[in-house]
mmCIF file as gemmi writes it, N, C-alpha and C atoms, coordinates in Angstrom:
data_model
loop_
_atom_site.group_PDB
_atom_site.id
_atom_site.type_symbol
_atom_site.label_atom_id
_atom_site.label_alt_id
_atom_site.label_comp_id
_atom_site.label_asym_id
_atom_site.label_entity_id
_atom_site.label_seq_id
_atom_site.pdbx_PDB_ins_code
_atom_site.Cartn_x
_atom_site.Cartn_y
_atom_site.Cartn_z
_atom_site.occupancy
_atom_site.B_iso_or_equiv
_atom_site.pdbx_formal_charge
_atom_site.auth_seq_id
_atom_site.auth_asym_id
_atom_site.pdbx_PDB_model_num
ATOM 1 N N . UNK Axp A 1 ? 0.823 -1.204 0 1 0 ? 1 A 1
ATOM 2 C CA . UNK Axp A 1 ? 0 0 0 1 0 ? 1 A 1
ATOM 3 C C . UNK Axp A 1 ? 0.861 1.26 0 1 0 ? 1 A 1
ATOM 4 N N . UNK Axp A 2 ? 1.996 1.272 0.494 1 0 ? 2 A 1
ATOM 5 C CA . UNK Axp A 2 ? 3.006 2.48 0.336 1 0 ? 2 A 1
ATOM 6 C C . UNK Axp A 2 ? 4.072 2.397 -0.473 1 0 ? 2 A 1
ATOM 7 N N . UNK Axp A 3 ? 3.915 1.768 -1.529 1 0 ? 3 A 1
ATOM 8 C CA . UNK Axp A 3 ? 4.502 1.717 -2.553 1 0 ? 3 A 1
ATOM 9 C C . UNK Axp A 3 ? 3.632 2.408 -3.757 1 0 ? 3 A 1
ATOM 10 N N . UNK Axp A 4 ? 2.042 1.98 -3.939 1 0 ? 4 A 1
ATOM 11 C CA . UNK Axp A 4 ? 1.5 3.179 -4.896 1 0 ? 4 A 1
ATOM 12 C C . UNK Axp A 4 ? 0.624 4.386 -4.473 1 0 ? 4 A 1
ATOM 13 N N . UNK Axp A 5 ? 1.259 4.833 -3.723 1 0 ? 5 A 1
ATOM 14 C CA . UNK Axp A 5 ? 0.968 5.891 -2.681 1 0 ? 5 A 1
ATOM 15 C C . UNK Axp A 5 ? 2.181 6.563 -3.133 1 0 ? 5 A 1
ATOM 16 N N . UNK Axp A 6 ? 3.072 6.102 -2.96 1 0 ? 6 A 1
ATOM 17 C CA . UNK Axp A 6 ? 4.866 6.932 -3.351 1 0 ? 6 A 1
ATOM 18 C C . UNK Axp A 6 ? 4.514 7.454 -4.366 1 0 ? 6 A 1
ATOM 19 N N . UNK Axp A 7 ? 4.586 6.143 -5.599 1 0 ? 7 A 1
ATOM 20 C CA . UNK Axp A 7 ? 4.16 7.08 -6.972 1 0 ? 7 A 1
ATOM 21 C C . UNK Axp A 7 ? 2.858 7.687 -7.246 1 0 ? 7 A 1
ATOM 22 N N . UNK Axp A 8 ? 1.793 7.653 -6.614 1 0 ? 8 A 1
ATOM 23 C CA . UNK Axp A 8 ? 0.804 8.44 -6.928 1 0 ? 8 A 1
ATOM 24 C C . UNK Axp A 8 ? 1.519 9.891 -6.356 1 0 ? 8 A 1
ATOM 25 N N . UNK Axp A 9 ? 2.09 10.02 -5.176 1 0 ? 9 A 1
ATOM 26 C CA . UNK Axp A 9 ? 2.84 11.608 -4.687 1 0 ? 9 A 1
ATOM 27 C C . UNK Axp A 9 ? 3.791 11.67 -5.705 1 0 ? 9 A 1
ATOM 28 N N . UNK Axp A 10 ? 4.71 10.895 -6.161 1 0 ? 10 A 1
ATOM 29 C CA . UNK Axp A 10 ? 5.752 11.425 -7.01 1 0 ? 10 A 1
ATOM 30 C C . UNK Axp A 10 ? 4.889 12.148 -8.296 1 0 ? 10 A 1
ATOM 31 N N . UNK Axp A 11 ? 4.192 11.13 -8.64 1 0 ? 11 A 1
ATOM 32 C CA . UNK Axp A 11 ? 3.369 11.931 -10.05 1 0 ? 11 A 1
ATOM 33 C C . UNK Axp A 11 ? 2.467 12.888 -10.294 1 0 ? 11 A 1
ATOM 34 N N . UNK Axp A 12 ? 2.424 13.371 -8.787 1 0 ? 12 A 1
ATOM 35 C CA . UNK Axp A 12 ? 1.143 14.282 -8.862 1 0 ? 12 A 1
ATOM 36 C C . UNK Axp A 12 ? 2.301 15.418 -8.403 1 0 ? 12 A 1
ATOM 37 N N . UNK Axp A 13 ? 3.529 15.285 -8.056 1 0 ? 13 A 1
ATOM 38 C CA . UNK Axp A 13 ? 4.557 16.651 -7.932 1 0 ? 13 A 1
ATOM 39 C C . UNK Axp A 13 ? 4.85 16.867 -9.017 1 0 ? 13 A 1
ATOM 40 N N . UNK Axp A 14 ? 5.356 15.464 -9.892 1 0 ? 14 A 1
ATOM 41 C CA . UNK Axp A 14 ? 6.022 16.005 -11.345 1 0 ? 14 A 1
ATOM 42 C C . UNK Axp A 14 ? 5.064 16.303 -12.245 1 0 ? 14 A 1
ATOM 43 N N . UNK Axp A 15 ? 3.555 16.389 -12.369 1 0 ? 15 A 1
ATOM 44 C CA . UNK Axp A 15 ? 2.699 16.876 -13.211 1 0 ? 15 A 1
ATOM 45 C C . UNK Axp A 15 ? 2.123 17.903 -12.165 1 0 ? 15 A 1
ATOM 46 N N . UNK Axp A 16 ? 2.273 18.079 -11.543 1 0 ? 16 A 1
ATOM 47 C CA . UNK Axp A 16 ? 0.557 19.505 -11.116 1 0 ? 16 A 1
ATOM 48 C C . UNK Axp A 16 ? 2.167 20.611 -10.528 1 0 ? 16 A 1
ATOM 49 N N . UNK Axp A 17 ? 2.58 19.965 -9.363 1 0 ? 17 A 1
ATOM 50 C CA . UNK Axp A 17 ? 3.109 20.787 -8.05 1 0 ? 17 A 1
ATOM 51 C C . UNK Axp A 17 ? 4.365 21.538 -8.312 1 0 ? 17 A 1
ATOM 52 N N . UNK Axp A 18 ? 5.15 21.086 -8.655 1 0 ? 18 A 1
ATOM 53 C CA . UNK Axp A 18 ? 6.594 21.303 -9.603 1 0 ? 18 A 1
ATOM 54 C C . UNK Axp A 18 ? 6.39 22.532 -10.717 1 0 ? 18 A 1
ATOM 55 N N . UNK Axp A 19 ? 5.276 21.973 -11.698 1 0 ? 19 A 1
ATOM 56 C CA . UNK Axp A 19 ? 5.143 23.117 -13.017 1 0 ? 19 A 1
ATOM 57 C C . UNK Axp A 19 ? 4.375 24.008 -12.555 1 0 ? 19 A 1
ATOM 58 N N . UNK Axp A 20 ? 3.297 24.195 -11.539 1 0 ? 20 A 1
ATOM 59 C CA . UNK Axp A 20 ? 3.03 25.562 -11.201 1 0 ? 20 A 1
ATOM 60 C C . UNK Axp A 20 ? 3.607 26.343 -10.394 1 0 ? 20 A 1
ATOM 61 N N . UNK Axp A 21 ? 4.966 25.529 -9.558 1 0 ? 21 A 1
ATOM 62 C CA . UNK Axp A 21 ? 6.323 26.68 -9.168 1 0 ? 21 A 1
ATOM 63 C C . UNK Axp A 21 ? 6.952 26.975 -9.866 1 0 ? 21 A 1
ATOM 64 N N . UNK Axp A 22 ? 7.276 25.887 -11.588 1 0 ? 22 A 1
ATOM 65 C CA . UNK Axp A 22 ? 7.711 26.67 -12.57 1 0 ? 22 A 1
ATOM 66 C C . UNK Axp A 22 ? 7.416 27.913 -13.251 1 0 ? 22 A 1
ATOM 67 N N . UNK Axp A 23 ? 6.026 28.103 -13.594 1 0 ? 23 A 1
ATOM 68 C CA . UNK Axp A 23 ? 5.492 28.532 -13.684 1 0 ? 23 A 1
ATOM 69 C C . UNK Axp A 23 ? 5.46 30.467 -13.139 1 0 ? 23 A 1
ATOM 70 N N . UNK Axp A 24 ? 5.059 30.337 -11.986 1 0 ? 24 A 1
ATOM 71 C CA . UNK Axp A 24 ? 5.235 31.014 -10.648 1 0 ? 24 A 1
ATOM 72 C C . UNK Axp A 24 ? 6.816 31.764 -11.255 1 0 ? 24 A 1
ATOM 73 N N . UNK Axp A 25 ? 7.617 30.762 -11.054 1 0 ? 25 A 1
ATOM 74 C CA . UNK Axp A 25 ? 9.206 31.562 -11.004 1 0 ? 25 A 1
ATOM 75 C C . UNK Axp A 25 ? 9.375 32.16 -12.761 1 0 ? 25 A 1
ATOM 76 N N . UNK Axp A 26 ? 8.82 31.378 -13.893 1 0 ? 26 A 1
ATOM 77 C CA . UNK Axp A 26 ? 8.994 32.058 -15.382 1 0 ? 26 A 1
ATOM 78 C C . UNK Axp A 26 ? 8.482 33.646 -15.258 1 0 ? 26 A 1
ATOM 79 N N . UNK Axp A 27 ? 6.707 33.503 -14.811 1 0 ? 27 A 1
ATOM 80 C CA . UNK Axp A 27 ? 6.181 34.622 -14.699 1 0 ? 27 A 1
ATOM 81 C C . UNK Axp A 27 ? 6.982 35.762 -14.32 1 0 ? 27 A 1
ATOM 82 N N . UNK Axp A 28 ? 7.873 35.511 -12.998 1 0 ? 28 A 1
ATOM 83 C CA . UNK Axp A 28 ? 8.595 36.972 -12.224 1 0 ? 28 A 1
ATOM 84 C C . UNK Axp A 28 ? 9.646 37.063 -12.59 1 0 ? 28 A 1
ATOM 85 N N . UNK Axp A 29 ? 10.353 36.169 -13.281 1 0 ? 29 A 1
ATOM 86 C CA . UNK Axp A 29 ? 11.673 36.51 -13.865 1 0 ? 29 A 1
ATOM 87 C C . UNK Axp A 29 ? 12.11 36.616 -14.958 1 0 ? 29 A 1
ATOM 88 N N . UNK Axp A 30 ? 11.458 36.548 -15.936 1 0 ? 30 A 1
ATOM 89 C CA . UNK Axp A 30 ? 11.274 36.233 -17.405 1 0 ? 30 A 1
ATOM 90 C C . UNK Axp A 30 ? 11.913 37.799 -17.926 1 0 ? 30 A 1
ATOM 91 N N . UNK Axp A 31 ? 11.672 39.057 -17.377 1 0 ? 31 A 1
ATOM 92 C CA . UNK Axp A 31 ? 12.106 39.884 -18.122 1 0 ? 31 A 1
ATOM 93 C C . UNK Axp A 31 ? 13.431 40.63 -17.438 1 0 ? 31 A 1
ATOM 94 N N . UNK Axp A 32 ? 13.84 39.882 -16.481 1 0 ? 32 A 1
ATOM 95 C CA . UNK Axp A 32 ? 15.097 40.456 -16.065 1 0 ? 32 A 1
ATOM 96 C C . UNK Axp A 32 ? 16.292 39.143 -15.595 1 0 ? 32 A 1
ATOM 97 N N . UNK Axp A 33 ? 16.117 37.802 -16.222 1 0 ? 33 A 1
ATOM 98 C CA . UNK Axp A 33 ? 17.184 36.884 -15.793 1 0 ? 33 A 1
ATOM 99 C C . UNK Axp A 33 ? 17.933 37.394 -16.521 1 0 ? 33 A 1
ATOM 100 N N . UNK Axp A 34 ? 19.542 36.919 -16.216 1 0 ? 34 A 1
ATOM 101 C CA . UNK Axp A 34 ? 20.628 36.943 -16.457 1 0 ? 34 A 1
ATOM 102 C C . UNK Axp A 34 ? 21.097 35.55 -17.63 1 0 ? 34 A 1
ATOM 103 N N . UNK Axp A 35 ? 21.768 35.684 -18.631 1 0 ? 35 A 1
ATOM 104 C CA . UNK Axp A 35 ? 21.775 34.446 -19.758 1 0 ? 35 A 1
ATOM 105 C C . UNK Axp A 35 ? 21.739 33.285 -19.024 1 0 ? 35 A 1
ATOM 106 N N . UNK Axp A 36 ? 22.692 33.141 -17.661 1 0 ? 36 A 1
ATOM 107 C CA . UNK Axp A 36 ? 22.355 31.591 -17.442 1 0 ? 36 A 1
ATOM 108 C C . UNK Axp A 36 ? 21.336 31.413 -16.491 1 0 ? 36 A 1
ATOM 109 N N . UNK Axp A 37 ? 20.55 32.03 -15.8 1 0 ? 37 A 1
ATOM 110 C CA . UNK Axp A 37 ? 19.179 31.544 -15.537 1 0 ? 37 A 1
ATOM 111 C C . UNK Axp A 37 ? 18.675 31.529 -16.598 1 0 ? 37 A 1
ATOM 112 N N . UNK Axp A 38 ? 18.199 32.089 -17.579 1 0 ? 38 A 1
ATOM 113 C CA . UNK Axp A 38 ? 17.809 31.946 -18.875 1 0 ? 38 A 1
ATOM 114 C C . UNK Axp A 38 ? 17.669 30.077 -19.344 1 0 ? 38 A 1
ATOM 115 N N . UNK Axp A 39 ? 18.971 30.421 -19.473 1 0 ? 39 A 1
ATOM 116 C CA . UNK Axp A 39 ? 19.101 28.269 -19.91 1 0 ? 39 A 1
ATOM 117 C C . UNK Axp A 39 ? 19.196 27.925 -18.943 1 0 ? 39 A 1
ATOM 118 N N . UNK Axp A 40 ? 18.98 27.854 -17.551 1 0 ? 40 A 1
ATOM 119 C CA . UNK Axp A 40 ? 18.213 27.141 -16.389 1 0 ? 40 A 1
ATOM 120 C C . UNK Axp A 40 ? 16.418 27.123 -16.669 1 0 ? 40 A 1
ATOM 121 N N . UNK Axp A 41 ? 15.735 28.21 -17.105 1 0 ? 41 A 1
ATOM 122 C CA . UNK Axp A 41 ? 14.685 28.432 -17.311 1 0 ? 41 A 1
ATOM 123 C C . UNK Axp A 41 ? 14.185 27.352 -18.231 1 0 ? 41 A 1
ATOM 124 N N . UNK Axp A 42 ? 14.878 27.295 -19.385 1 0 ? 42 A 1
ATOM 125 C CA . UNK Axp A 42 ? 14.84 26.638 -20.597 1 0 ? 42 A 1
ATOM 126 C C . UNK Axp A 42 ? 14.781 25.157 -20.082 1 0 ? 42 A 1
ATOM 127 N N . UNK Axp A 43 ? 15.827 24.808 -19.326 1 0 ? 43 A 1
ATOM 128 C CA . UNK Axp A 43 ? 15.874 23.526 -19.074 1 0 ? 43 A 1
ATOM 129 C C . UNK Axp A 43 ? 14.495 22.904 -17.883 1 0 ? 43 A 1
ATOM 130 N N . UNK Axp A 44 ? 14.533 23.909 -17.368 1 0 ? 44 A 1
ATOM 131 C CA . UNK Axp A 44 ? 12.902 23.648 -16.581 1 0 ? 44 A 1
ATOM 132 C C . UNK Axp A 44 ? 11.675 23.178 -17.376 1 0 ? 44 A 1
ATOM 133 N N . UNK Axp A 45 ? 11.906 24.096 -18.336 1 0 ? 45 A 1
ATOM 134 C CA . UNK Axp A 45 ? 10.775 23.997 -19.484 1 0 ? 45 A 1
ATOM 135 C C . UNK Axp A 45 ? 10.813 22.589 -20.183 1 0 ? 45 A 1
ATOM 136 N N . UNK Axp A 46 ? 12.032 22.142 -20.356 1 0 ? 46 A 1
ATOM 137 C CA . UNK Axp A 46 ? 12.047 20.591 -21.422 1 0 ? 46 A 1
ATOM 138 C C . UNK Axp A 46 ? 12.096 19.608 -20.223 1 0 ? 46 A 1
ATOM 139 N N . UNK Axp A 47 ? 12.513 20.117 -18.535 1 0 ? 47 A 1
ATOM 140 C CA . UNK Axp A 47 ? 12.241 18.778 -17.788 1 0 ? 47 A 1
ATOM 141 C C . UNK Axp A 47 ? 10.68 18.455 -17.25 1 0 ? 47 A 1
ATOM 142 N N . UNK Axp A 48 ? 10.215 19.864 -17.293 1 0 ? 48 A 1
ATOM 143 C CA . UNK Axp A 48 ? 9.036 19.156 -16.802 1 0 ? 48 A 1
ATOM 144 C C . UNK Axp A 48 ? 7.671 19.848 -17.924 1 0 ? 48 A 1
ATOM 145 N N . UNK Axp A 49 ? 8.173 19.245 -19.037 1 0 ? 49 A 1
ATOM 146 C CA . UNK Axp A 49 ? 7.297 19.654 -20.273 1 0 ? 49 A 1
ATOM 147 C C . UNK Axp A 49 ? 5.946 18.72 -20.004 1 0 ? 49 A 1
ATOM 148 N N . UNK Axp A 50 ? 6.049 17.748 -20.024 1 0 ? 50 A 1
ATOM 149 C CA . UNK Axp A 50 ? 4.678 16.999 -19.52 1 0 ? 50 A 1
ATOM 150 C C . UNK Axp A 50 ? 3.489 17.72 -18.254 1 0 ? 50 A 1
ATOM 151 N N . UNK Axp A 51 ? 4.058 18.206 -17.182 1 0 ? 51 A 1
ATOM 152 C CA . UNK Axp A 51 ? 3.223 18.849 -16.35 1 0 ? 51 A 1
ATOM 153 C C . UNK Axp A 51 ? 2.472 20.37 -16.596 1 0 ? 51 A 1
ATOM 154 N N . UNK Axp A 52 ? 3.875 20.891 -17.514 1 0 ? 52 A 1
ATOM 155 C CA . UNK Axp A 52 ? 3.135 22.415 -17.969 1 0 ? 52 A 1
ATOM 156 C C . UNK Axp A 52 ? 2.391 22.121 -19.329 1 0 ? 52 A 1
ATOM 157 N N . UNK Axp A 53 ? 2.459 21.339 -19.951 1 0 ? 53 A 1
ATOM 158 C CA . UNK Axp A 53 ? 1.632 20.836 -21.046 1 0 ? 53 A 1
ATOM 159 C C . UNK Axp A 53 ? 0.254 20.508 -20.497 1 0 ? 53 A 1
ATOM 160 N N . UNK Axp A 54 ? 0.356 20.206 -19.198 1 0 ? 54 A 1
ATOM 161 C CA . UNK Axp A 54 ? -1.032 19.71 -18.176 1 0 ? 54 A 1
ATOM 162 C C . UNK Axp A 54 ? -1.528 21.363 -17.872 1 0 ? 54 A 1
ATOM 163 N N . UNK Axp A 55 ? -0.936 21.745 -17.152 1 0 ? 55 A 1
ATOM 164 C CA . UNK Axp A 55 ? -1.192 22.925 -16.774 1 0 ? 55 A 1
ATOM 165 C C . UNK Axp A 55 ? -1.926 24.113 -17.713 1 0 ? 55 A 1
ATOM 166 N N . UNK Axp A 56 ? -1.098 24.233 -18.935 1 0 ? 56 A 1
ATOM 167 C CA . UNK Axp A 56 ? -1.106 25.637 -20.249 1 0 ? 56 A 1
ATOM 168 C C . UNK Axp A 56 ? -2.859 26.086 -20.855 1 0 ? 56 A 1
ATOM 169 N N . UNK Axp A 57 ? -3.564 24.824 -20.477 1 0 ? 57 A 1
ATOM 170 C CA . UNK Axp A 57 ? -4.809 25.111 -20.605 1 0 ? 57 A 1
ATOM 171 C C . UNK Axp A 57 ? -5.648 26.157 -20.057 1 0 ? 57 A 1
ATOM 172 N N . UNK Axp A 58 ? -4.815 26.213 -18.565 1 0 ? 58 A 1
ATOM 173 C CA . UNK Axp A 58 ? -5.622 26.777 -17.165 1 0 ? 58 A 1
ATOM 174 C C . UNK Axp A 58 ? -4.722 28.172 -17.237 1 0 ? 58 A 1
ATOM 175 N N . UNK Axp A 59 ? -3.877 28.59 -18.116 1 0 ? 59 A 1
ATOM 176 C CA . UNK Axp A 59 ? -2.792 29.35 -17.854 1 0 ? 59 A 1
ATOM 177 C C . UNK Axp A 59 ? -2.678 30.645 -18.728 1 0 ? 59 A 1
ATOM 178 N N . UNK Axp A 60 ? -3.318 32.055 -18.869 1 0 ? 60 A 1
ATOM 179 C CA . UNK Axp A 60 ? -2.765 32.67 -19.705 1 0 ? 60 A 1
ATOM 180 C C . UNK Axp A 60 ? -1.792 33.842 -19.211 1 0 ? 60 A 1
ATOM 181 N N . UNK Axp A 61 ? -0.805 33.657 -19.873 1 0 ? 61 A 1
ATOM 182 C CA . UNK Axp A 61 ? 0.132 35.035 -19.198 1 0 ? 61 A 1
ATOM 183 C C . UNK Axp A 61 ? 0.385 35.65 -20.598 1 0 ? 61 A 1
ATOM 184 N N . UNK Axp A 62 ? -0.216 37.019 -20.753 1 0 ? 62 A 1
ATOM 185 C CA . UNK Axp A 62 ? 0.009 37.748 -21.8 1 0 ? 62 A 1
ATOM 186 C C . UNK Axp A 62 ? 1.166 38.797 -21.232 1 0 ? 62 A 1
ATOM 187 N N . UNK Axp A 63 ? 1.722 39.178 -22.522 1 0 ? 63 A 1
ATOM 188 C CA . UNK Axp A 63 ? 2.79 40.373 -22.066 1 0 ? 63 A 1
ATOM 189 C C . UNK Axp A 63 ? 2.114 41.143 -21.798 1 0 ? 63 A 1
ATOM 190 N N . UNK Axp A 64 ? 2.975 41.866 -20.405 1 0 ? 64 A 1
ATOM 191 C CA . UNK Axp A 64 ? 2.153 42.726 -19.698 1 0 ? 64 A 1
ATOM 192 C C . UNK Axp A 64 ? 2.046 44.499 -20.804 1 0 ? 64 A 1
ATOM 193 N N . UNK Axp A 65 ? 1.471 45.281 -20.418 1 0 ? 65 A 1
ATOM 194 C CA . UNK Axp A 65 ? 0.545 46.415 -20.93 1 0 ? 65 A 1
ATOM 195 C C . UNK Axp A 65 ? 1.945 47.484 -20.853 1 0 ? 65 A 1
ATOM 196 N N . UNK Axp A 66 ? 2.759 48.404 -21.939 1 0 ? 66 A 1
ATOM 197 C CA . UNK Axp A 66 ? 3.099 49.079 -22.052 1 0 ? 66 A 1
ATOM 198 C C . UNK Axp A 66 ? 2.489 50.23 -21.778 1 0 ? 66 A 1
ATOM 199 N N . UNK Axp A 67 ? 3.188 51.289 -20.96 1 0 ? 67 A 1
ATOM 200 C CA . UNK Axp A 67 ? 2.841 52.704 -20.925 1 0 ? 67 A 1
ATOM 201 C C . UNK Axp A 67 ? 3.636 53.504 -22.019 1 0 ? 67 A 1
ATOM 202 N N . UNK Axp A 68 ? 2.693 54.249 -22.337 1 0 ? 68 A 1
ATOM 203 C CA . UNK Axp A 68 ? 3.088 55.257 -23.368 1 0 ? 68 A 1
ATOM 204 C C . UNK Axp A 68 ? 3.428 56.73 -22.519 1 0 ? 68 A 1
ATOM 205 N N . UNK Axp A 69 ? 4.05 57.353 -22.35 1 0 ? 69 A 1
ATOM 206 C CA . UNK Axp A 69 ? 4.093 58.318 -21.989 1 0 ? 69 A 1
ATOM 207 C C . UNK Axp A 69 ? 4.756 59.533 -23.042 1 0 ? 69 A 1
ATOM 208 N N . UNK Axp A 70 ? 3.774 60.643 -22.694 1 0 ? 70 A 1
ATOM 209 C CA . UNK Axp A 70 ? 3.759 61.647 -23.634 1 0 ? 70 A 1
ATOM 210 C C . UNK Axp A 70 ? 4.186 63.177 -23.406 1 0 ? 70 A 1
């Protein structure tokens, strides 16, 4: 009984719990990382592509709203 209990927790971190802290951390840092968080970012993205592929449905982040100033 605590053997598919393990992997039901392992799989419900690497699909739900994991990609919406990915998530979370792309959102706030996306316009000011440094090149190698950048390809840390990147690599987040191809390790846990299956969970944010779960997620992207529930998810819109548009670029945020430029001010014009005149």
């Amino acid at each position: 009984m605590v053997v598919p209990l393990l992997y039901l927790s392992l799989a419900g971190a690497y699909l739900l719990v994991i990609p919406a802290a990915v998530l979370l951390y792309l959102t706030q840092r996306w316009y000011v990382a440094t090149s190698f968080e950048r390809s840390f970012m990147y690599f987040l993205v191809f390790f846990f592509f299956p969970g944010l592929l779960l997620l992207s449905p529930f998810v819109n982040y548009r670029p945020k709203r430029r001010k014009i100033e005149v």
